[in-house]
Backbone as numpy.savetxt, mean C-alpha at the origin, in Angstrom:
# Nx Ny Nz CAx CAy CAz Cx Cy Cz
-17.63 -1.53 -17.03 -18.47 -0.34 -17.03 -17.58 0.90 -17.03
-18.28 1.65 -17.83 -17.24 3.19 -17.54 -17.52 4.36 -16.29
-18.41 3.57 -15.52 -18.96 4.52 -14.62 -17.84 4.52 -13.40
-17.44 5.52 -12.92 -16.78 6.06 -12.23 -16.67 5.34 -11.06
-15.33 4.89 -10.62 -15.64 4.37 -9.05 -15.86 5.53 -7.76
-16.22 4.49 -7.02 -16.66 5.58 -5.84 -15.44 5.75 -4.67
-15.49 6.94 -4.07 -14.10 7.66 -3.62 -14.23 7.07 -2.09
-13.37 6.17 -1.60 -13.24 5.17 -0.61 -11.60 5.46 0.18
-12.38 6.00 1.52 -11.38 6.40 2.28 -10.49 5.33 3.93
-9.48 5.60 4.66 -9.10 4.45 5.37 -8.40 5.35 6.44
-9.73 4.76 7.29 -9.92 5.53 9.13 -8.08 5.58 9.12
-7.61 6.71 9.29 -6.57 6.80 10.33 -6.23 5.93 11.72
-6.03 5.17 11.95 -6.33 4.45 13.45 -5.11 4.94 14.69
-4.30 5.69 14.03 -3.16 6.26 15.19 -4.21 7.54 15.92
-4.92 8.40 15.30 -5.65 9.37 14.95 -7.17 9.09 15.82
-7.80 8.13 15.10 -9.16 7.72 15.05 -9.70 6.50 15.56
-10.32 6.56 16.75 -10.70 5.03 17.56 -11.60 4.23 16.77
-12.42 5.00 16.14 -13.47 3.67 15.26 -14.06 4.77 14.38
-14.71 3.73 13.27 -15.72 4.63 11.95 -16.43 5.47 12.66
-17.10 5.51 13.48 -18.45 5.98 13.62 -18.23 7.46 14.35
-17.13 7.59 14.76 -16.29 8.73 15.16 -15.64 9.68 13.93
-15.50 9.06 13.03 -14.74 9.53 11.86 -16.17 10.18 11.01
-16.80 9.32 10.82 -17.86 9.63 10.39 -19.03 10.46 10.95
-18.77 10.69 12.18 -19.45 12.01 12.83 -18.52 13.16 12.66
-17.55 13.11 12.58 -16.55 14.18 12.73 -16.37 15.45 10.82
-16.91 13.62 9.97 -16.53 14.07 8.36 -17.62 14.96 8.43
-19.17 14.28 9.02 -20.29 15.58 8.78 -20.46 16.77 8.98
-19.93 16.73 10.63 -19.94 18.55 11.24 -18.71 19.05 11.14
-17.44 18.58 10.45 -16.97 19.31 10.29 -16.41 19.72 8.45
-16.83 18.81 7.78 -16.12 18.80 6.26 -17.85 19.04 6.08
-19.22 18.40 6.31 -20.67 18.39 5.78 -20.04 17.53 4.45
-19.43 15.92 5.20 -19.37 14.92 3.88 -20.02 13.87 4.62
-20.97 13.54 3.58 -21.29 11.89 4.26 -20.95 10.77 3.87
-20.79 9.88 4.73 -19.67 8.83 4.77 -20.47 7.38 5.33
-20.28 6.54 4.54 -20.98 5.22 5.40 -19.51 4.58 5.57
-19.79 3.33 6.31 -18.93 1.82 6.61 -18.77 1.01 5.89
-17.99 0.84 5.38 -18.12 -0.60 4.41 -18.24 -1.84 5.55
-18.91 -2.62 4.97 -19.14 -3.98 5.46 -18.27 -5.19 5.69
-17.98 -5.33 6.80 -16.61 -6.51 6.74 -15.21 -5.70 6.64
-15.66 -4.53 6.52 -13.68 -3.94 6.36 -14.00 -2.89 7.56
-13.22 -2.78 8.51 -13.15 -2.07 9.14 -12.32 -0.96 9.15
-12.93 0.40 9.08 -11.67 1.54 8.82 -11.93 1.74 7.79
-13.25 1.28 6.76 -13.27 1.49 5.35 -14.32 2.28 5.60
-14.39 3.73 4.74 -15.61 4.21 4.93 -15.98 4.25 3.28
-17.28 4.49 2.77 -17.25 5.12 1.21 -17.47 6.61 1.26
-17.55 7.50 0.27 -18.46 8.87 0.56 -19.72 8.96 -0.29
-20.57 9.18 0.37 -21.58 9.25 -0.02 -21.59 9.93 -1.83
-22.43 9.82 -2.78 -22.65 10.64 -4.09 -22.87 12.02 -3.59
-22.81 13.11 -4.17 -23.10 13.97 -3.38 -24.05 14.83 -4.57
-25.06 15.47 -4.12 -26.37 15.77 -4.82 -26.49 17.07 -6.01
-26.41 16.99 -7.11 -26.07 17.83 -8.30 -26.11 18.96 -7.72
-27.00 19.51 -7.04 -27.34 20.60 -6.88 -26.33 21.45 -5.44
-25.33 20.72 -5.12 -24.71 21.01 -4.19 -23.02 20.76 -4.61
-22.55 21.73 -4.09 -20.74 21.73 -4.73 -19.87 20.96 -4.13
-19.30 20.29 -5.19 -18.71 18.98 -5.19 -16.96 19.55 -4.16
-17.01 18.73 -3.26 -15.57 19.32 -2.11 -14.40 18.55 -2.52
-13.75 19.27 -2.33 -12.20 18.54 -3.17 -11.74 18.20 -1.77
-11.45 16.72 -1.89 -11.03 15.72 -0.39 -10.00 16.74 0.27
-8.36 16.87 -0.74 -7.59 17.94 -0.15 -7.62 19.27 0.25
-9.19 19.42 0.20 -9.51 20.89 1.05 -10.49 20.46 2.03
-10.20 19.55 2.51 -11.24 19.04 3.72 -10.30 18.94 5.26
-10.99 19.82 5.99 -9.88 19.60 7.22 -9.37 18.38 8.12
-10.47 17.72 8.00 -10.41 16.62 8.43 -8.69 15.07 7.63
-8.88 15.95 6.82 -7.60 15.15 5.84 -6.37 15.98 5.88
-6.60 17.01 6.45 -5.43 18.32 6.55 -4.91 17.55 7.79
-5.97 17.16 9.10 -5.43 16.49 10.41 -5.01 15.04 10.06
-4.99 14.24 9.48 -4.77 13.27 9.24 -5.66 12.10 9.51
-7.10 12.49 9.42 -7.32 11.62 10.20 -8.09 10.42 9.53
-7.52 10.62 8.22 -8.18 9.41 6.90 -7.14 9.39 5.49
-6.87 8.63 4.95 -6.22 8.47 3.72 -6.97 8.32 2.53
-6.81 8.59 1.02 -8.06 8.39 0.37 -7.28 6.87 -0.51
-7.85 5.99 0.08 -7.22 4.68 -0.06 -8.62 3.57 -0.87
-8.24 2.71 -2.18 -9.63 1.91 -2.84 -9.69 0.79 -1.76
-10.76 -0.27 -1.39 -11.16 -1.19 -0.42 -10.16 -1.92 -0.83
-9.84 -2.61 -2.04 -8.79 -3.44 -2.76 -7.71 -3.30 -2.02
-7.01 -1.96 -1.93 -5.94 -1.72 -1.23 -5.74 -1.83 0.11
-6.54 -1.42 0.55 -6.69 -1.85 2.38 -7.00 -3.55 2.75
-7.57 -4.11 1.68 -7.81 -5.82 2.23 -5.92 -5.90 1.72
-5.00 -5.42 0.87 -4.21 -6.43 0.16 -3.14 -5.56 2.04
-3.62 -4.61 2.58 -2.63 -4.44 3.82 -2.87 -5.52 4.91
-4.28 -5.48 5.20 -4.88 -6.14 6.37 -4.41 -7.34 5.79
-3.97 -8.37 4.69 -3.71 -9.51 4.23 -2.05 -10.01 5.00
-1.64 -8.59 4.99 -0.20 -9.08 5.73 -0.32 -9.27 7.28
-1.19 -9.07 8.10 -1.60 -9.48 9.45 -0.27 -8.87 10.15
0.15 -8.08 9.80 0.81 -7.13 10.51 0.20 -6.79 12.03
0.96 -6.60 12.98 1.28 -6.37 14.40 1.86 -5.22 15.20
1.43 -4.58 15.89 2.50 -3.76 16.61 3.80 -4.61 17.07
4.47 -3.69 16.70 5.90 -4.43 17.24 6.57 -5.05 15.17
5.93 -5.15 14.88 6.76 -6.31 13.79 7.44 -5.38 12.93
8.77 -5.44 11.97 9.16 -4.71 11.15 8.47 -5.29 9.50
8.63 -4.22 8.90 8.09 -4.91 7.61 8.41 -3.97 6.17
8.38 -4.79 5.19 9.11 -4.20 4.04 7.93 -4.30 3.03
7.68 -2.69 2.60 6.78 -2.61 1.63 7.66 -2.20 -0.04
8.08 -3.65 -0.72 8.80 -3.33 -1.55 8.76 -2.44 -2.65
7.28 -2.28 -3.13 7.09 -1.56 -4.04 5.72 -0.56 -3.80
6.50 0.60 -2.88 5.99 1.31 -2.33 4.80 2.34 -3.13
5.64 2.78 -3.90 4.64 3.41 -4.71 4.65 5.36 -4.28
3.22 5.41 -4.22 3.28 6.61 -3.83 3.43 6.52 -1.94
3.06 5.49 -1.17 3.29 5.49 0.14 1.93 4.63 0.61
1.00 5.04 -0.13 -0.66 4.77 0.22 -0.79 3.43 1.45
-0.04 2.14 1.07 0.01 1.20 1.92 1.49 0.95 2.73
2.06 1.49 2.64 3.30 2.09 3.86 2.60 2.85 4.91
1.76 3.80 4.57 0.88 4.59 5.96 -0.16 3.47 6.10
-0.67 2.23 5.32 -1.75 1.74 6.37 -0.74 1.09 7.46
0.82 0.55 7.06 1.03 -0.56 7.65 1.57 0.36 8.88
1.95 1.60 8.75 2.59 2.13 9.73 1.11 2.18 10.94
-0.36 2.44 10.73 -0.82 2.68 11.68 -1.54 1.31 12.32
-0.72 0.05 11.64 -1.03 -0.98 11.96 0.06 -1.50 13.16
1.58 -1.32 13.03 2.39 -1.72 13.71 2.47 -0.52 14.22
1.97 0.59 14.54 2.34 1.32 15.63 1.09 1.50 16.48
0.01 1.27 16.38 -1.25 1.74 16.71 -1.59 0.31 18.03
-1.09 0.90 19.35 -1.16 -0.44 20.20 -1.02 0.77 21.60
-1.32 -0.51 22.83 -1.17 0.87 24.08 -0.51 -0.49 24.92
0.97 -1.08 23.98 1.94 -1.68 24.89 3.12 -1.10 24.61
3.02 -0.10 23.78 3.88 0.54 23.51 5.20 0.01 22.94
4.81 -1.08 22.14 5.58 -1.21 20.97 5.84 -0.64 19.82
6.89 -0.58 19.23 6.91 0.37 17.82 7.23 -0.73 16.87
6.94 -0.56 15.46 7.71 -1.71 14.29 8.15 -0.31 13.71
8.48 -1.37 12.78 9.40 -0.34 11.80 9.50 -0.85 10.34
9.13 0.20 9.61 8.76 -0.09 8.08 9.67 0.24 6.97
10.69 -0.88 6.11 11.41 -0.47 5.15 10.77 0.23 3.93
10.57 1.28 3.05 9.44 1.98 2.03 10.33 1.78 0.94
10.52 0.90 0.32 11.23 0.70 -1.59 10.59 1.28 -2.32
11.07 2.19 -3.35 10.88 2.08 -4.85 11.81 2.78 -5.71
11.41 2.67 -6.99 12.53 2.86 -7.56 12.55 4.35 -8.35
11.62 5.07 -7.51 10.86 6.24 -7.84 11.19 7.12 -6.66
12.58 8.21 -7.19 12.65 8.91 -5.90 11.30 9.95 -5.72
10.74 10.66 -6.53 9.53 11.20 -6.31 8.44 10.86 -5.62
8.12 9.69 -5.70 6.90 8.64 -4.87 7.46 8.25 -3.67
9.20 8.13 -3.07 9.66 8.01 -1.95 9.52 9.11 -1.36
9.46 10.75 -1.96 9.86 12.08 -1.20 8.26 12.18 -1.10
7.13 11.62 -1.59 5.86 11.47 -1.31 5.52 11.05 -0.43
5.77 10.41 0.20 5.61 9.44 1.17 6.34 9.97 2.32
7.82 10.52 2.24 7.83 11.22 3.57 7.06 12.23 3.50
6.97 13.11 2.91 6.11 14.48 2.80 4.79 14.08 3.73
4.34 12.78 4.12 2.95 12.60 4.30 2.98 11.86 5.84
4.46 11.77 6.19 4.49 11.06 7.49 3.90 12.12 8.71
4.15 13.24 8.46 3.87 13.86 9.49 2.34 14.36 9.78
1.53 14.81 8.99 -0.14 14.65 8.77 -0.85 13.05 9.26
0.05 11.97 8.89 -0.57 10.80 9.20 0.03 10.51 10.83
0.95 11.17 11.39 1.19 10.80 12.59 2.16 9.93 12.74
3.26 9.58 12.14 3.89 8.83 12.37 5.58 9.17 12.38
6.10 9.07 12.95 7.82 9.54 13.63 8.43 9.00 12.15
9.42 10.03 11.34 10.12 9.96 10.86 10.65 8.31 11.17
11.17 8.31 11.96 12.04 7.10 12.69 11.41 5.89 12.44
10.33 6.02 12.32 9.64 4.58 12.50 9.56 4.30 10.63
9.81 4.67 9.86 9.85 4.41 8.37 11.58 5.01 7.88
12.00 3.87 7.07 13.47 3.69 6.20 12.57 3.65 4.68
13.06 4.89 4.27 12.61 5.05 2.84 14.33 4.42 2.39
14.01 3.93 1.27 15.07 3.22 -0.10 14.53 3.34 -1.25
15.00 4.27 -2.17 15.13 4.26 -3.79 16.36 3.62 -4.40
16.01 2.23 -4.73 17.54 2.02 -4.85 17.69 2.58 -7.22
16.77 2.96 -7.43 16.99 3.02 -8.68 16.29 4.37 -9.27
16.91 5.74 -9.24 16.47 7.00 -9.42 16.28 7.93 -10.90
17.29 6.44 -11.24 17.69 7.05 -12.53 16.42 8.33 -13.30
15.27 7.64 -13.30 14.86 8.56 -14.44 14.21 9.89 -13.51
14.44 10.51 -12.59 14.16 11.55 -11.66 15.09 12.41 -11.51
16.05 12.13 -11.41 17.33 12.35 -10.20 18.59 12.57 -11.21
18.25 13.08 -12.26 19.61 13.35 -13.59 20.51 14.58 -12.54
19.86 15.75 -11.91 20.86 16.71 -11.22 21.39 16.35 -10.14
21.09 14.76 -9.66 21.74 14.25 -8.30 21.38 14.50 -7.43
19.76 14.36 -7.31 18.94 15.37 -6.34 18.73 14.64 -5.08
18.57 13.11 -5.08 19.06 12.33 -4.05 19.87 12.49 -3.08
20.97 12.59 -3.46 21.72 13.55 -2.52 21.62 14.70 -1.50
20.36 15.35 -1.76 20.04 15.92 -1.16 19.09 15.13 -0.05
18.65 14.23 0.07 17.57 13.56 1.12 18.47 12.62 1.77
19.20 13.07 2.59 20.35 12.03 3.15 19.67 11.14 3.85
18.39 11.21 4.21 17.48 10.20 4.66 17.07 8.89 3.91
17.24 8.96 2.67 16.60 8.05 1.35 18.11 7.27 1.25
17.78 6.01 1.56 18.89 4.97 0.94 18.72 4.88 -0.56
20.29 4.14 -0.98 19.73 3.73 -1.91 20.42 2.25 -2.28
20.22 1.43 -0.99 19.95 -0.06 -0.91 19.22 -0.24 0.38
18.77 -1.35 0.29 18.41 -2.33 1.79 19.50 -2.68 2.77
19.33 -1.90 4.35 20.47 -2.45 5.00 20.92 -3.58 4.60
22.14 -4.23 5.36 22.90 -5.57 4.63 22.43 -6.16 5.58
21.47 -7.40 5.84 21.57 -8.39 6.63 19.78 -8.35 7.07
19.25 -7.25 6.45 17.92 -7.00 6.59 16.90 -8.33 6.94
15.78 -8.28 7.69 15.30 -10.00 7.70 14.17 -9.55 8.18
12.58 -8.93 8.19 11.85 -8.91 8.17 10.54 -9.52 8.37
9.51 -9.01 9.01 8.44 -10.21 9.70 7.79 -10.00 8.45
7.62 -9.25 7.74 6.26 -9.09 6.63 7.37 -8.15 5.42
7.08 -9.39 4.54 7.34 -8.29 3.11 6.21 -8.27 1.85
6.01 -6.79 1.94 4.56 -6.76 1.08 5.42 -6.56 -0.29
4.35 -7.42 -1.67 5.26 -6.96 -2.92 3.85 -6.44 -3.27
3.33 -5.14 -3.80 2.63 -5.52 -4.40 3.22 -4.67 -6.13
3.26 -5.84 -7.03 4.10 -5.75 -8.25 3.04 -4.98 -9.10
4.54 -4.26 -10.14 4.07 -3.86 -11.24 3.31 -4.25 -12.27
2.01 -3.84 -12.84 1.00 -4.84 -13.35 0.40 -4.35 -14.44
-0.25 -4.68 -15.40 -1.58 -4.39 -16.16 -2.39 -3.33 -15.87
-2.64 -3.30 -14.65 -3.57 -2.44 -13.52 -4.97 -3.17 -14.40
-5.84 -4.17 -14.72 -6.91 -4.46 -15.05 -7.93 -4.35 -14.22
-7.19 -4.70 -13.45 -8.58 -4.38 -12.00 -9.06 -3.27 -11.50
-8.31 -1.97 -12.00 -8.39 -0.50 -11.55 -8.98 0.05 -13.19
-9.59 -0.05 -13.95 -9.89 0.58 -15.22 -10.59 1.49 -15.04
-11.81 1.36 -13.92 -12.21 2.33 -13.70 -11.57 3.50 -13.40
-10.62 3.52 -12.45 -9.58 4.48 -12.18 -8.78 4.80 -13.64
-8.72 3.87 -14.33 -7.70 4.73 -15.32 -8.04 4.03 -16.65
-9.25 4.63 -17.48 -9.84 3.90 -18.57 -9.04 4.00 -19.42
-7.97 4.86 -19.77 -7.15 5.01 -20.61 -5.86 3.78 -20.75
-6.06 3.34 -19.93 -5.25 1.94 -19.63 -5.78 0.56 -20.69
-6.98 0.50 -20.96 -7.43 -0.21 -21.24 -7.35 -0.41 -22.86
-6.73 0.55 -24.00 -6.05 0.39 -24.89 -4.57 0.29 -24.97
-4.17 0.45 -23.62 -2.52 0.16 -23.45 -2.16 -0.94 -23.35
-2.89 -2.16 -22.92 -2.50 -3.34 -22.69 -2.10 -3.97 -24.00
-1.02 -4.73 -24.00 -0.64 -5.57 -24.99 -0.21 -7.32 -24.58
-1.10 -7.86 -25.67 -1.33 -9.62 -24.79 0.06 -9.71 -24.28
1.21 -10.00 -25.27 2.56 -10.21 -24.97 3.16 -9.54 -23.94
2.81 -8.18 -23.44 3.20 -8.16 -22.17 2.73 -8.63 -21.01
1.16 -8.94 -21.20 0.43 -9.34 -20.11 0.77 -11.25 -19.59
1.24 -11.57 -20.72 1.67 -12.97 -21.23 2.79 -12.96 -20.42
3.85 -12.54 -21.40 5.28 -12.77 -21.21 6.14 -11.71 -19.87
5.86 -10.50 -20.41 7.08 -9.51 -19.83 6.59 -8.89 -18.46
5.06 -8.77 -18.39 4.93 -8.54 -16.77 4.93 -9.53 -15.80
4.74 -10.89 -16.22 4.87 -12.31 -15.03 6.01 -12.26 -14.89
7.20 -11.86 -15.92 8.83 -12.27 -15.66 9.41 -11.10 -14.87
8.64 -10.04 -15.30 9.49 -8.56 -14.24 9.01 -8.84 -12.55
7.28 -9.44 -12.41 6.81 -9.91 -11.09 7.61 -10.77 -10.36
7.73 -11.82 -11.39 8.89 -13.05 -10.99 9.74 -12.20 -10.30
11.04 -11.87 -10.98 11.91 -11.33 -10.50 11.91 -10.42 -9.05
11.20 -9.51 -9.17 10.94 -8.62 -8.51 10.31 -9.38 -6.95
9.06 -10.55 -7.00 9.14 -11.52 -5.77 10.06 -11.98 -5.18
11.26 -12.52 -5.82 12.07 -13.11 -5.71 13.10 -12.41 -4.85
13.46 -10.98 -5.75 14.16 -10.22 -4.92 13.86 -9.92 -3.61
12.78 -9.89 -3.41 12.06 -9.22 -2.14 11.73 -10.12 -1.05
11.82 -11.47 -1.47 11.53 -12.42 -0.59 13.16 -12.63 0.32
14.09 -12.16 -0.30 15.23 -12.53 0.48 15.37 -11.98 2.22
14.21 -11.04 1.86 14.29 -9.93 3.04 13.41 -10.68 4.40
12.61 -11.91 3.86 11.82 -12.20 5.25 12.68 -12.97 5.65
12.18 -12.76 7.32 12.99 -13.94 7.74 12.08 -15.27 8.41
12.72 -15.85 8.58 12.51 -17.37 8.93 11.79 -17.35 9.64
10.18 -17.95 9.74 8.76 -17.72 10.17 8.32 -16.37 9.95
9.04 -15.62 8.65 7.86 -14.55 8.51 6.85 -14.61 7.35
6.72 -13.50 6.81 5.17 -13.54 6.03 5.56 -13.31 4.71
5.78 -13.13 3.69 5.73 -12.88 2.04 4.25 -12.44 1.30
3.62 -11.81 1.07 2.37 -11.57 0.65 2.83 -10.76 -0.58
2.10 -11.27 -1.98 2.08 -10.87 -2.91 1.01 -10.38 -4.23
1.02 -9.73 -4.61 -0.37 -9.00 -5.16 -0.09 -7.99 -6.23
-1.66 -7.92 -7.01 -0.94 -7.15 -8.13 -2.85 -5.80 -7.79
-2.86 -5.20 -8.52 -3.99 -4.90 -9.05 -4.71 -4.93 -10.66
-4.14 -6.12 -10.74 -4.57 -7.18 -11.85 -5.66 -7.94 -11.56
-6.28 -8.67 -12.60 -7.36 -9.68 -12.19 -7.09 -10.77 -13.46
-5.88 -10.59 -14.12 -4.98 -11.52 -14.57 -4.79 -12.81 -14.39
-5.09 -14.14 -13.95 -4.25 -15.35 -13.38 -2.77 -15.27 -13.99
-2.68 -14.92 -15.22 -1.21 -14.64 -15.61 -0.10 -13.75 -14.34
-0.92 -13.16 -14.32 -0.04 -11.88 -13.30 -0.40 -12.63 -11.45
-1.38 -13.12 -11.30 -1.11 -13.38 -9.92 -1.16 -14.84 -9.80
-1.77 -15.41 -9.76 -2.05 -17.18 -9.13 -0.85 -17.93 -10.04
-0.48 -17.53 -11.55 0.03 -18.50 -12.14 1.91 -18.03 -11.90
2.28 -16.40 -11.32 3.38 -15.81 -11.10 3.40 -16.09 -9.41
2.72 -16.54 -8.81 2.70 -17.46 -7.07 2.91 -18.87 -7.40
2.07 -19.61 -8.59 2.02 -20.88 -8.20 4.02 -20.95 -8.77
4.57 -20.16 -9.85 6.16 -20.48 -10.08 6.49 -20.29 -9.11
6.64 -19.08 -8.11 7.44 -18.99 -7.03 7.60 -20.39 -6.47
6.66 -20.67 -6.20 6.28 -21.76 -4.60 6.66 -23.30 -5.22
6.87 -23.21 -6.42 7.48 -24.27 -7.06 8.60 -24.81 -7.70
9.22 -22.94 -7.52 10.35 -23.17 -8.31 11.45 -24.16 -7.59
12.73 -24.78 -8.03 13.27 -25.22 -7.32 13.90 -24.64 -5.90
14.54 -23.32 -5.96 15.40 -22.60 -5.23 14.03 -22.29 -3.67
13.13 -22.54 -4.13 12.32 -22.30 -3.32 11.40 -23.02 -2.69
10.97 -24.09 -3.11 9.71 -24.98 -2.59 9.88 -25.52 -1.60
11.40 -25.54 -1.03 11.89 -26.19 0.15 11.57 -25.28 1.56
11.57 -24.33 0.93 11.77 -22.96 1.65 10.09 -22.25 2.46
9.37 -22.12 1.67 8.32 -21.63 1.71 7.09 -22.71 1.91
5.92 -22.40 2.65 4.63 -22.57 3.05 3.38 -21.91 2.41
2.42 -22.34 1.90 1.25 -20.97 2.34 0.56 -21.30 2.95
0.04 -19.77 3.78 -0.55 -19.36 5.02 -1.55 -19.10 4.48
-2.81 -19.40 5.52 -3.99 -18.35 5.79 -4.41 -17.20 6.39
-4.28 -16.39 5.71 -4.39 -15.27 6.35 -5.76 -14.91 7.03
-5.92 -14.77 8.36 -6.89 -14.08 9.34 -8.43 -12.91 8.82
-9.20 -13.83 8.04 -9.80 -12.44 8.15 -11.04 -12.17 8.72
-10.83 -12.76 10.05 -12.10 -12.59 10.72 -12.53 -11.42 11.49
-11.66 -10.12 11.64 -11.76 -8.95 11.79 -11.95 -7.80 10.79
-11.91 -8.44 9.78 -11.98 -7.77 8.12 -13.33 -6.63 8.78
């Protein structure tokens, strides 16, 4: 369908004790209405809002100025809650992106009253989408300290050596790194997001969807799996709806030789969804 998806936001929880707080707060103070999604907790939708009334741009809403929601799709928040992340656990979101699921996981492993902290490695190979992502730590509430941004590959950004300037931004993975949770979620088709980006939908070409995006996923799992350690988690995902790109680029992993010895799959928890 070409009809527009609907704009689906994700409770702050460092910020925000439950929906129904968030959602009193979006009315009297933004006048947005907001329901719950069902089974996801922290998921709100926003209501359509009525022709005859002016449409509010999310980033002029105060309520998002305080931090106290991300504008995050349901897709994206089940593929965080999938890593069953913990206060206390460290975890590596390899292909970070713009940050979007680096801030859920941060208010997942920090959001506790035992006063544990984790700590989140942020990859990509996009110094722009890494300086995004800090830019956003401080609105979402979360200590510099508790997130290790890494661009290990800048090239097409960074021609004046501008990296250099963010002495904060690695540009590798500590050496010896070993991790409770490493999220991949790989470069893809995006088929499952068309609505978000219909223009996508003459870009696809079989042979890449075939050949060259399962082998860059491959790779790219592979790399990233070196980082868990022994009884931790690997969770992998695309925003594809592909079997090429996900079930049939999992079932190689878990079979390949270098690996089948190595690895399990888990069920992931979703009885708090």
């Amino acid at each position: 369908a070409n009809l527009p998806g609907p704009v689906t936001l994700r409770r702050n929880s460092l910020k925000m004790a439950s929906d129904e707080e968030l959602i009193e707060l979006l009315i009297n103070v933004d006048d947005v209405i907001c329901d719950s999604v069902n089974h996801v907790s922290g998921c709100l939708r926003v209501a359509p809002q009525s022709d005859d009334k002016k449409k509010k741009s999310i980033w002029s809403m105060q309520t998002w100025k305080d931090g106290l929601f991300e504008v995050q799709d349901m897709g994206s928040q089940l593929i965080v809650k999938a890593t069953c992340a913990i206060p206390g656990e460290s975890v590596v979101d390899y292909c970070t992106g713009n940050g979007g699921k680096a801030l859920a996981l941060g208010s997942m492993i920090m959001s506790n009253d035992s006063g544990k902290s984790g700590h989140i490695y942020a990859h990509d190979i996009s110094l722009m989408r890494v300086k995004q992502l800090l830019g956003s730590l401080e609105r979402a509430g979360l200590e510099e300290s508790s997130i290790t941004a890494i661009c290990s590959d800048s090239s097409e950004d960074d021609e004046a050596g501008e990296q250099q300037q963010y002495s904060k931004i690695l540009n590798e993975f500590p050496s010896n790194l070993q991790a409770d949770v490493v999220l991949v979620d790989a470069p893809c088709s995006s088929t499952g997001v068309l609505r978000r980006r219909p223009s996508q939908r003459w870009l696809i070409e079989k042979d890449e969807v075939i050949v060259g995006l399962p082998k860059l996923q491959m790779e790219i799992l592979k790399s990233a799996s070196k980082f868990v350690k022994k009884g931790g988690r690997l969770v992998y995902a695309t925003c594809s709806i592909l079997s090429a790109e996900n079930q049939v680029v999992a079932e190689k992993f878990e079979n390949s030789v270098e690996y089948n010895e190595c690895w399990e799959p888990w069920n992931f928890d979703t009885a708090e969804w």
